[in-house]
TIRO-2110 file (N, C-alpha, C; in Angstrom, 1 decimal):
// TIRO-2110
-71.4, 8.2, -105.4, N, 1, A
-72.3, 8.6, -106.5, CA, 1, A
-72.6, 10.1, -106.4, C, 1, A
-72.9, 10.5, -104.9, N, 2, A
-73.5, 12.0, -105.0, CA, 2, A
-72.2, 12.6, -105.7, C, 2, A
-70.6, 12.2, -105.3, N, 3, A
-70.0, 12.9, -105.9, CA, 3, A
-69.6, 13.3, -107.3, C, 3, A
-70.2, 11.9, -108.2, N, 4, A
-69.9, 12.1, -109.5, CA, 4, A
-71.1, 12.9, -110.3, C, 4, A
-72.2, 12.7, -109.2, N, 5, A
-73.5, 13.4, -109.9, CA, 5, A
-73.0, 15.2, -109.4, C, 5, A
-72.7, 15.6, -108.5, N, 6, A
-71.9, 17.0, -108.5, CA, 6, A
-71.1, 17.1, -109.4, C, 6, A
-70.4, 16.4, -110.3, N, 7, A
-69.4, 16.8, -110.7, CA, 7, A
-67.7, 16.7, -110.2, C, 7, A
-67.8, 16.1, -109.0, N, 8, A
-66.6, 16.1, -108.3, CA, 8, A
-65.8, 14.7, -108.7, C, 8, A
-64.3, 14.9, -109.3, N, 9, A
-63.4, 14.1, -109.5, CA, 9, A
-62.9, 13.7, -108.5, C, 9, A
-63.1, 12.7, -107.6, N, 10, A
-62.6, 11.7, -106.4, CA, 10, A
-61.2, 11.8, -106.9, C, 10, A
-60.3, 11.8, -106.1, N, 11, A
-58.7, 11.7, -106.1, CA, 11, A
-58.1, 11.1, -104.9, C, 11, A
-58.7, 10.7, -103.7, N, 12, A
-58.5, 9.6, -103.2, CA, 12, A
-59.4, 9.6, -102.0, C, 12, A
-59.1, 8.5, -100.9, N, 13, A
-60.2, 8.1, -99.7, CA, 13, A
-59.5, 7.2, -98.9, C, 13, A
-60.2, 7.1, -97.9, N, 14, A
-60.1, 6.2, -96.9, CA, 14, A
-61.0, 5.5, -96.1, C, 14, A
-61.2, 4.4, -95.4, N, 15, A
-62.5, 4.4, -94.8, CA, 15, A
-61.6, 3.7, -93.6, C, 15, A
-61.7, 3.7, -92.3, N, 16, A
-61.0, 3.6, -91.1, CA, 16, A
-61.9, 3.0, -90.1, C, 16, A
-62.1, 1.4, -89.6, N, 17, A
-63.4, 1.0, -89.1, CA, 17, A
-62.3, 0.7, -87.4, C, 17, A
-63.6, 1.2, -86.3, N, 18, A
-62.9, 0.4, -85.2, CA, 18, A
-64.0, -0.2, -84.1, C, 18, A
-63.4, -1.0, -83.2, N, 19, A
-64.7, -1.9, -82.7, CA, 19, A
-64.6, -2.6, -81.4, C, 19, A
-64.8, -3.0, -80.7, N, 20, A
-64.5, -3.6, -79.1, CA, 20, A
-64.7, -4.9, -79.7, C, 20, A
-66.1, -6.1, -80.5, N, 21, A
-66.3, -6.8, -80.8, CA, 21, A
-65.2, -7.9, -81.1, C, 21, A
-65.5, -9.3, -80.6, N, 22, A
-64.8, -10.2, -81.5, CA, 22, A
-64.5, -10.4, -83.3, C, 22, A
-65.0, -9.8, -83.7, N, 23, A
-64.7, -9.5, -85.3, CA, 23, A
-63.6, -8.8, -85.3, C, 23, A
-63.2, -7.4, -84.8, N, 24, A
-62.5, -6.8, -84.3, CA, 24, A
-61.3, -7.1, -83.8, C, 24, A
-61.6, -8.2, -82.9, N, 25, A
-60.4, -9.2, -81.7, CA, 25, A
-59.7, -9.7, -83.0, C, 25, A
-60.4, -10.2, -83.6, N, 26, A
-60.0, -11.7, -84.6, CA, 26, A
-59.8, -10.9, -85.7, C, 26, A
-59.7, -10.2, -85.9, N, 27, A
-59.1, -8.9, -87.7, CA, 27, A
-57.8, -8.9, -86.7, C, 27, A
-57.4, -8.6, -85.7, N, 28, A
-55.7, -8.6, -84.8, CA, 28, A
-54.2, -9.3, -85.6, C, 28, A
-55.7, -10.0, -86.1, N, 29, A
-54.1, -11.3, -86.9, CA, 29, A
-54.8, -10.8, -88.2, C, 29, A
-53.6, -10.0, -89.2, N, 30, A
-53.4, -9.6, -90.5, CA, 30, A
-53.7, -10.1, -91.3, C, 30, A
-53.4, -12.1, -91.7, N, 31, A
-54.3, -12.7, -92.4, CA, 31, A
-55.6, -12.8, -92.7, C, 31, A
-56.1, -12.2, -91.9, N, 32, A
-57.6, -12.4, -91.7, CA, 32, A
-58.5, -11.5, -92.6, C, 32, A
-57.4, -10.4, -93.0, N, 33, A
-58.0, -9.2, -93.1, CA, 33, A
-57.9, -9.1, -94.6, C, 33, A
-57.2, -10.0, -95.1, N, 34, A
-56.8, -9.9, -96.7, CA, 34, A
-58.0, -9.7, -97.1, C, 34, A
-59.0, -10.9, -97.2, N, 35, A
-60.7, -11.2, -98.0, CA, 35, A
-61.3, -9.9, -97.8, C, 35, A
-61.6, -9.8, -96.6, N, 36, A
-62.6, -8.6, -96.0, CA, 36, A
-61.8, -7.4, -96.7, C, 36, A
-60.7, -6.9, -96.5, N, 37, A
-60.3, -5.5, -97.2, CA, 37, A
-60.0, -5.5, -99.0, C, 37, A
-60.4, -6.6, -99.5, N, 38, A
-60.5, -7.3, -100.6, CA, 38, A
-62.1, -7.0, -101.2, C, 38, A
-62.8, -7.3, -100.5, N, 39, A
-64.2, -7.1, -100.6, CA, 39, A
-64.8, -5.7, -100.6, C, 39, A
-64.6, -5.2, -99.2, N, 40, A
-64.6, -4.0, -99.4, CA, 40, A
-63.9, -2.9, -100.5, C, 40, A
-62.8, -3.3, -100.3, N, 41, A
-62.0, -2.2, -101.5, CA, 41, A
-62.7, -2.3, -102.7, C, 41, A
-63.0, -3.4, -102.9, N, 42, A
-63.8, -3.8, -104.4, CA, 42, A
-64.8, -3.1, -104.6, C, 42, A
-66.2, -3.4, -103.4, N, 43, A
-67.2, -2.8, -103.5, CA, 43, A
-67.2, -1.1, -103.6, C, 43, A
-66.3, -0.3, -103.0, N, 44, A
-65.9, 0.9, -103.1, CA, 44, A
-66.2, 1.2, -104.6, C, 44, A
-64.5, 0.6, -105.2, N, 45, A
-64.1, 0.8, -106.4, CA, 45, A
-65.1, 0.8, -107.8, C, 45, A
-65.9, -0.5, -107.6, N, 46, A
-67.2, -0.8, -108.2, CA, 46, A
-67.8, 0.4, -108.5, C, 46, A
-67.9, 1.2, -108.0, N, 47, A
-69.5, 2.5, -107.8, CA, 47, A
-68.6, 3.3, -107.9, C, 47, A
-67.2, 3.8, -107.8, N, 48, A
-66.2, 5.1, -108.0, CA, 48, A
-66.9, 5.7, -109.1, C, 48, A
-67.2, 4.7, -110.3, N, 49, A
-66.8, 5.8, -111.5, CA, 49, A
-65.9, 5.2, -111.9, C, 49, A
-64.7, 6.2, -111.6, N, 50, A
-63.3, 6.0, -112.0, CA, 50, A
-62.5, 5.3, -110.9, C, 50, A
-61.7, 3.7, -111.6, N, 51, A
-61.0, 3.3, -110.7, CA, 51, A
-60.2, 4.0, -110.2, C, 51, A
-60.0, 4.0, -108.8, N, 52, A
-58.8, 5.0, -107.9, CA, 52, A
-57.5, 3.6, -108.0, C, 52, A
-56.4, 4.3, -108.0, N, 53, A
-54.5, 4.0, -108.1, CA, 53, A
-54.8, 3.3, -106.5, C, 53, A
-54.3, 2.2, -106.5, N, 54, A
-54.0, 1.2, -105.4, CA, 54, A
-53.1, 2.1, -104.1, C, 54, A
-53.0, 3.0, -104.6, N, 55, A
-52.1, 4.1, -103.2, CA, 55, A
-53.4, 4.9, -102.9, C, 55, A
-54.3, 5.3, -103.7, N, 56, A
-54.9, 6.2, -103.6, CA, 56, A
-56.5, 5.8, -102.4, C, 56, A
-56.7, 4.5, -102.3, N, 57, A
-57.3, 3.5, -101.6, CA, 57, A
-57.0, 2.9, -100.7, C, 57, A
-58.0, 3.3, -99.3, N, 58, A
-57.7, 2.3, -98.3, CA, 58, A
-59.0, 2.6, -97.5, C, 58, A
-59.3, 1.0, -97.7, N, 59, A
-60.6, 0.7, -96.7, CA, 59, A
-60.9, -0.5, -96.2, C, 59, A
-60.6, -0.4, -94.8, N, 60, A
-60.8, -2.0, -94.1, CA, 60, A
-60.7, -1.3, -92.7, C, 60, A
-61.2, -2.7, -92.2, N, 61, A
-60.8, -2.4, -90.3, CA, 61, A
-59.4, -2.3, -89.9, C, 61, A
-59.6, -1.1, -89.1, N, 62, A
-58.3, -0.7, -88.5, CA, 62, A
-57.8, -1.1, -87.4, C, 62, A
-58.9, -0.8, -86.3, N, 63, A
-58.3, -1.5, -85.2, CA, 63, A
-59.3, -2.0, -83.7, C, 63, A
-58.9, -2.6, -82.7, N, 64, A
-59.7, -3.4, -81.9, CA, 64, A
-59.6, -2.1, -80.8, C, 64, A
-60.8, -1.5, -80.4, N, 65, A
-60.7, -1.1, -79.2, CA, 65, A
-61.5, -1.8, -78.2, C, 65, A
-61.1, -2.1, -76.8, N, 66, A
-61.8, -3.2, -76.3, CA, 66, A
-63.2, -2.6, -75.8, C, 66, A
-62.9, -1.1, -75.2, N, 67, A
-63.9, -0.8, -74.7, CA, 67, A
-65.2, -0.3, -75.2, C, 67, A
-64.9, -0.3, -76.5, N, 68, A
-66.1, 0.4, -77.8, CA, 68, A
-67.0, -1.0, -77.9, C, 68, A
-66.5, -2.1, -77.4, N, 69, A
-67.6, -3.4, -77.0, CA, 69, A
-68.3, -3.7, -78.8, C, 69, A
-69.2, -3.4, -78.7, N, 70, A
-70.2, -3.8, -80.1, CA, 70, A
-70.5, -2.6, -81.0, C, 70, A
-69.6, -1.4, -80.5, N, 71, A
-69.9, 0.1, -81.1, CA, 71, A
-69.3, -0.3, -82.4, C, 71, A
-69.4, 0.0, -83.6, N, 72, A
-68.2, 0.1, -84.6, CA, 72, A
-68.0, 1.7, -85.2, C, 72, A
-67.4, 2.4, -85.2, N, 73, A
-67.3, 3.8, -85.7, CA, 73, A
-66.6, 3.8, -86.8, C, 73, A
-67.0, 4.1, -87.7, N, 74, A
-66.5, 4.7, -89.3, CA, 74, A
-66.2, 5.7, -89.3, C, 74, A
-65.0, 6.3, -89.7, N, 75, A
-64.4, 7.6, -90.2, CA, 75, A
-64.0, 7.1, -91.7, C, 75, A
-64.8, 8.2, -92.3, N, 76, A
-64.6, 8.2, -93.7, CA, 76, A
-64.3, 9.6, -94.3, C, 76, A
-62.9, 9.5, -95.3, N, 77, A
-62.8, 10.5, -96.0, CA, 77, A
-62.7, 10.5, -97.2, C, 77, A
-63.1, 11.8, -98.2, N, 78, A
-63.1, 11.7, -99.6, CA, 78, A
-62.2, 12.9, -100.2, C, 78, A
-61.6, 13.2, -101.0, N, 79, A
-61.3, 14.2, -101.4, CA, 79, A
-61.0, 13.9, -103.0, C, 79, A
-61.7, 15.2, -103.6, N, 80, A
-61.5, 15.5, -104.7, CA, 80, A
-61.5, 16.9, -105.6, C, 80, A
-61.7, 17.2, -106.3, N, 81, A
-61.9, 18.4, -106.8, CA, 81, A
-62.8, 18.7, -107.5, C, 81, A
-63.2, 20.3, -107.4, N, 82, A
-64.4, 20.4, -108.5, CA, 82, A
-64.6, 21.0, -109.2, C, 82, A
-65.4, 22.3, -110.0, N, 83, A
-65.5, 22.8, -111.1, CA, 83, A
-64.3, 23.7, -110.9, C, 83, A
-63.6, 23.8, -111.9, N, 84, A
-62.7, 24.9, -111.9, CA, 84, A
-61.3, 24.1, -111.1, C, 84, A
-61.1, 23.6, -111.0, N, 85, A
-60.2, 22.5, -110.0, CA, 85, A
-59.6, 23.0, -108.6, C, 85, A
-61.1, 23.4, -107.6, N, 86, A
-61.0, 23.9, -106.7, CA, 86, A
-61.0, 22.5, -105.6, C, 86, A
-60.2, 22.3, -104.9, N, 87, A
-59.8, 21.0, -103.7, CA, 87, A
-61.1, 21.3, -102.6, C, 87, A
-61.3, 19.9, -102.6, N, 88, A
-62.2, 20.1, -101.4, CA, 88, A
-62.4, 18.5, -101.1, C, 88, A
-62.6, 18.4, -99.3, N, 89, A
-62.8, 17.0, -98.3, CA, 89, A
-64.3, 16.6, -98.1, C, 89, A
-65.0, 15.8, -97.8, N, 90, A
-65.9, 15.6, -97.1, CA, 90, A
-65.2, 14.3, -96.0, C, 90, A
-65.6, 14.4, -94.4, N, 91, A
-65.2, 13.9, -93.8, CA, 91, A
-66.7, 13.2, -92.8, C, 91, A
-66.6, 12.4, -92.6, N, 92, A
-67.7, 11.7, -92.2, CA, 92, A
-67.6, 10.8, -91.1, C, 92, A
-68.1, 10.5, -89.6, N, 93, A
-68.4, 9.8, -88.7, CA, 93, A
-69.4, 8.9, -88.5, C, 93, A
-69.3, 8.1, -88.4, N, 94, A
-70.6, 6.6, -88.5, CA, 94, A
-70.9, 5.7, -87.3, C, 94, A
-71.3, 5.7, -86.5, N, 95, A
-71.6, 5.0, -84.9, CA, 95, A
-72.4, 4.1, -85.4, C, 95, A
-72.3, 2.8, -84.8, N, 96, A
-73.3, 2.0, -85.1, CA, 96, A
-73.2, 1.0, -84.4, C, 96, A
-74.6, 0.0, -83.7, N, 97, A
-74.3, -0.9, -83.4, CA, 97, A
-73.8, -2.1, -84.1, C, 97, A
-73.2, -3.0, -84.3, N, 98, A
-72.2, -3.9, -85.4, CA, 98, A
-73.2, -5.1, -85.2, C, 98, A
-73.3, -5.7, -84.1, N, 99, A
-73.7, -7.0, -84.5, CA, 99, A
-74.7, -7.2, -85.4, C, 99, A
-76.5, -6.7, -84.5, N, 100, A
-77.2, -6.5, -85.6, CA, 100, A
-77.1, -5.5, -86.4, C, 100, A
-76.2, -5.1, -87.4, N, 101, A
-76.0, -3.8, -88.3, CA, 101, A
-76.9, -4.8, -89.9, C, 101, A
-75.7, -6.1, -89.6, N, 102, A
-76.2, -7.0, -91.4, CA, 102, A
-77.4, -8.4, -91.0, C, 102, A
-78.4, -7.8, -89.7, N, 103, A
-79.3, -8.9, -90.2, CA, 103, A
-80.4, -8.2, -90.8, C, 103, A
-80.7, -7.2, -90.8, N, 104, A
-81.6, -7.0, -91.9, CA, 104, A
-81.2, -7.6, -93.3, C, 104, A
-79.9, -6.9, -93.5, N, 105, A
-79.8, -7.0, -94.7, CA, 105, A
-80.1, -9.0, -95.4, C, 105, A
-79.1, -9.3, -94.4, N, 106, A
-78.9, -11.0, -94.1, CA, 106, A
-80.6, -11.8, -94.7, C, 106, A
-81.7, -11.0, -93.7, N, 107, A
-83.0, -11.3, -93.5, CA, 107, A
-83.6, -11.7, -95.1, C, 107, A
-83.5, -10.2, -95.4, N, 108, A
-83.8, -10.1, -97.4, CA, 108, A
-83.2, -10.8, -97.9, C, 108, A
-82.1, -11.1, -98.3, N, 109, A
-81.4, -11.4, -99.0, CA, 109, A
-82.0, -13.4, -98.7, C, 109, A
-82.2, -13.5, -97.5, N, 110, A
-82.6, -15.1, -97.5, CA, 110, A
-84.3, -15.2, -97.7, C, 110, A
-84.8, -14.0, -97.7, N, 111, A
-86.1, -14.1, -98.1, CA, 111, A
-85.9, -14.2, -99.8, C, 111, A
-85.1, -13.7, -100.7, N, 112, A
-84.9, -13.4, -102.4, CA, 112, A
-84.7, -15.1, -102.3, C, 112, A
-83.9, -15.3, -101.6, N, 113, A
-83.2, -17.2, -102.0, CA, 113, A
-84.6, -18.0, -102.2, C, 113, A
-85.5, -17.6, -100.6, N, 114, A
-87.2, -18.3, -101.0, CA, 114, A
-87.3, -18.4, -101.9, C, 114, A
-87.9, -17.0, -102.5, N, 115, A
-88.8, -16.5, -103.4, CA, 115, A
-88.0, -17.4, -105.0, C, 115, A
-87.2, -17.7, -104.8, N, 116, A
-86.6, -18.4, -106.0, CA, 116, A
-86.3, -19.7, -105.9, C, 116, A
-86.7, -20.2, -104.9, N, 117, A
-87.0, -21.7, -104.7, CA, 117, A
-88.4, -21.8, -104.7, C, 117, A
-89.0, -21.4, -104.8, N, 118, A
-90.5, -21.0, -105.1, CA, 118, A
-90.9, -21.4, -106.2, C, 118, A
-90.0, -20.5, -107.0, N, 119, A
-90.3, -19.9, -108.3, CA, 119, A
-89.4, -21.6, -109.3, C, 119, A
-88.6, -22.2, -108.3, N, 120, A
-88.0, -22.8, -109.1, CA, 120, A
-86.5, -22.8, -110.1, C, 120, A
-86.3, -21.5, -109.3, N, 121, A
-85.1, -20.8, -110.0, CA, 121, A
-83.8, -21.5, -109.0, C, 121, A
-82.6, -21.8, -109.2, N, 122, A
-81.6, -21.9, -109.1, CA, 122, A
-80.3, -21.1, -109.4, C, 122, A
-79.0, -21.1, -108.8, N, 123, A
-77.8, -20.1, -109.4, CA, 123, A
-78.3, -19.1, -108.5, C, 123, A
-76.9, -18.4, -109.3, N, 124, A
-77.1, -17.0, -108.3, CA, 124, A
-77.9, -16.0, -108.9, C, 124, A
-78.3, -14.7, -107.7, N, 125, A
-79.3, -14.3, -107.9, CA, 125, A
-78.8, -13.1, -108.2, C, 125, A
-78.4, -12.6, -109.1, N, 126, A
-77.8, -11.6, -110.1, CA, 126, A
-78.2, -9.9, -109.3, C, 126, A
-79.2, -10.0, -109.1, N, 127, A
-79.7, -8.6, -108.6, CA, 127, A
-79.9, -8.4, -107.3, C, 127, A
-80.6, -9.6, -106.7, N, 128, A
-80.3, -9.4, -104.7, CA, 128, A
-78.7, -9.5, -104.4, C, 128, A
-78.2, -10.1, -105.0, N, 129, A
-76.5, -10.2, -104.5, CA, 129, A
-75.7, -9.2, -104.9, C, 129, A
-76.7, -7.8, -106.0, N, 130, A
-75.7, -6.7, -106.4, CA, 130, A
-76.2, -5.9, -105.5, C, 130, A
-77.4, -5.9, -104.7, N, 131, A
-78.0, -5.0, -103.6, CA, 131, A
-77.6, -5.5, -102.5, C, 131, A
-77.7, -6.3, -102.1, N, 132, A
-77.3, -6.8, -100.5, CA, 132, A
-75.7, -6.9, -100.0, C, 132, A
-74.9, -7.6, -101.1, N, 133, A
-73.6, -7.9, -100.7, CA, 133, A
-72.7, -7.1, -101.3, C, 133, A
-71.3, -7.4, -100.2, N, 134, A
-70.2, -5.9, -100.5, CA, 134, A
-69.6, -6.6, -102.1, C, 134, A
-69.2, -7.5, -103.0, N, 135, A
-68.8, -8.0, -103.5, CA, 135, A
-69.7, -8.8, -104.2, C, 135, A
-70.3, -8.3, -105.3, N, 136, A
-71.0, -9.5, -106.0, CA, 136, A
-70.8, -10.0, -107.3, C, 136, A
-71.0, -11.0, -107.6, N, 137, A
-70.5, -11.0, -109.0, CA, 137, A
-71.1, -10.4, -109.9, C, 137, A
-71.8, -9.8, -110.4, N, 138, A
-72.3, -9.2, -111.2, CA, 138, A
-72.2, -7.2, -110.6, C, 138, A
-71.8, -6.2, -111.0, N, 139, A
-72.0, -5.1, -110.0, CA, 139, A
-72.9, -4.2, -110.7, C, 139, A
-73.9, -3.5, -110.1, N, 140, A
-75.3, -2.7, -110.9, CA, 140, A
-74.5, -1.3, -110.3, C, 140, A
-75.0, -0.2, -110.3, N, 141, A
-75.4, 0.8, -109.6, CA, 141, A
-76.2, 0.9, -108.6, C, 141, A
-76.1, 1.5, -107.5, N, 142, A
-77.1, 1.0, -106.5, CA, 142, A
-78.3, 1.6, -106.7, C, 142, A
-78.9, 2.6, -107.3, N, 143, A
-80.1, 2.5, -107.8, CA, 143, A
-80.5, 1.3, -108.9, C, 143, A
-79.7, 0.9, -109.7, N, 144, A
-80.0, -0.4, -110.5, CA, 144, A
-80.2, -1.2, -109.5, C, 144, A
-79.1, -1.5, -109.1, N, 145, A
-79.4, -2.9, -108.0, CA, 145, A
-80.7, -3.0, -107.0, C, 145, A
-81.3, -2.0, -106.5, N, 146, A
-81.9, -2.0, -105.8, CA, 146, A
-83.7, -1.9, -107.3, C, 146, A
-83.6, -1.4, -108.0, N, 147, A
-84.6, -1.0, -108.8, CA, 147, A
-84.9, -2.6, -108.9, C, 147, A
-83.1, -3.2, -109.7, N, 148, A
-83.7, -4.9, -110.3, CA, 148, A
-84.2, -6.2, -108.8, C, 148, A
-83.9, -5.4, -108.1, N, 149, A
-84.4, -6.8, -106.9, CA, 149, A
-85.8, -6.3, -106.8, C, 149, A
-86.3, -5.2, -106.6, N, 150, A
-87.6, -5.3, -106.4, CA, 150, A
-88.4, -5.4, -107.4, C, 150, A
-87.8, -5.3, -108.8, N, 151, A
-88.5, -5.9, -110.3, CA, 151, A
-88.4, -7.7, -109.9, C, 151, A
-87.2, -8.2, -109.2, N, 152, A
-86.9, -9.8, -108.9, CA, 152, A
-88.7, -10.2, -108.1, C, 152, A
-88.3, -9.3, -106.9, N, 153, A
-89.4, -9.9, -105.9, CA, 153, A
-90.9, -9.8, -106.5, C, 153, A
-90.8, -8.8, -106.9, N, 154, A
-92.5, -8.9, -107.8, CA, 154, A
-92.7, -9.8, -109.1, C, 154, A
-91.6, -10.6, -109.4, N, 155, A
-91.5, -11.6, -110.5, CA, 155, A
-91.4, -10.6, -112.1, C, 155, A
-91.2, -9.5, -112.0, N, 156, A
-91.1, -9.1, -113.3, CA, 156, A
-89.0, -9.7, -113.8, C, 156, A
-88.2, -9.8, -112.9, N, 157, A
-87.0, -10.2, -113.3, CA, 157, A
-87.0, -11.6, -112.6, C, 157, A
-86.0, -12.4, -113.7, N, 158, A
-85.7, -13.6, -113.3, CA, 158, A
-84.9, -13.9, -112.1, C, 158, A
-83.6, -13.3, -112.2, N, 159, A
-82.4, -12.8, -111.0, CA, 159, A
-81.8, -11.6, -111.3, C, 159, A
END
């Protein structure tokens, strides 16, 4: 988003994840990786703006390092161009611990489920599932998504 709010036309990326963890171990075998680099790619593409060319995309886990243990490190790159069609990268490093990385997220998102058994509501929940999850059915902006779940939680939105 910051990039389309500058002005800058994305022309392609990468996102390159690596990890000691058994998630990691078990991404080894290629099948595995279809969904997850499915989901992610989606979620990317969703918020681009403009869809990027299937060459021009790649974002999934790369590879298992054993000794990075529960570390996961993200290298992410962008490149596109800007006023005047001057080329330019932003390149980005991301450390993190992996396991608890998605229970927060995990946490809310089963608190939204409450709040709608509460309320009586059933189905899916249109606005916590465009905020919390990489792949949702419905996709907001993530200021939308985030604006409509806390309209959810306060009961002014239904889902």
């Amino acid at each position: 988003t910051i990039f389309k709010n500058r002005g800058v036309k994305l022309e392609r990326t990468y996102q390159l994840n690596t990890g000691g963890n058994t998630d990691f171990l078990n991404m080894l075998e290629r099948n595995r990786l279809i969904s997850k680099k499915v989901s992610k790619t989606e979620a990317f593409q969703s918020v681009a703006g403009e869809r990027l060319a299937d060459e021009d995309i790649h974002i999934g886990p790369s590879d298992y390092v054993p000794w990075q243990k529960d570390n996961k490190v993200c290298f992410i790159r962008m490149e596109g161009r800007l006023f005047g069609d001057v080329p330019m990268n932003l390149e980005l490093r991301l450390s993190v611990e992996d396991s608890p990385n998605s229970a927060g997220v995990v946490i809310d998102a089963i608190r939204c489920c409450k709040l709608a058994l509460d309320r009586g509501q059933g189905g899916v929940l249109h606005s916590p599932s465009a905020y919390f999850m990489k792949h949702p059915p419905k996709q907001f902006t993530d200021a939308e998504a985030f604006n409509f779940t806390e309209e959810f939680i306060t009961g002014k939105r239904d889902n």
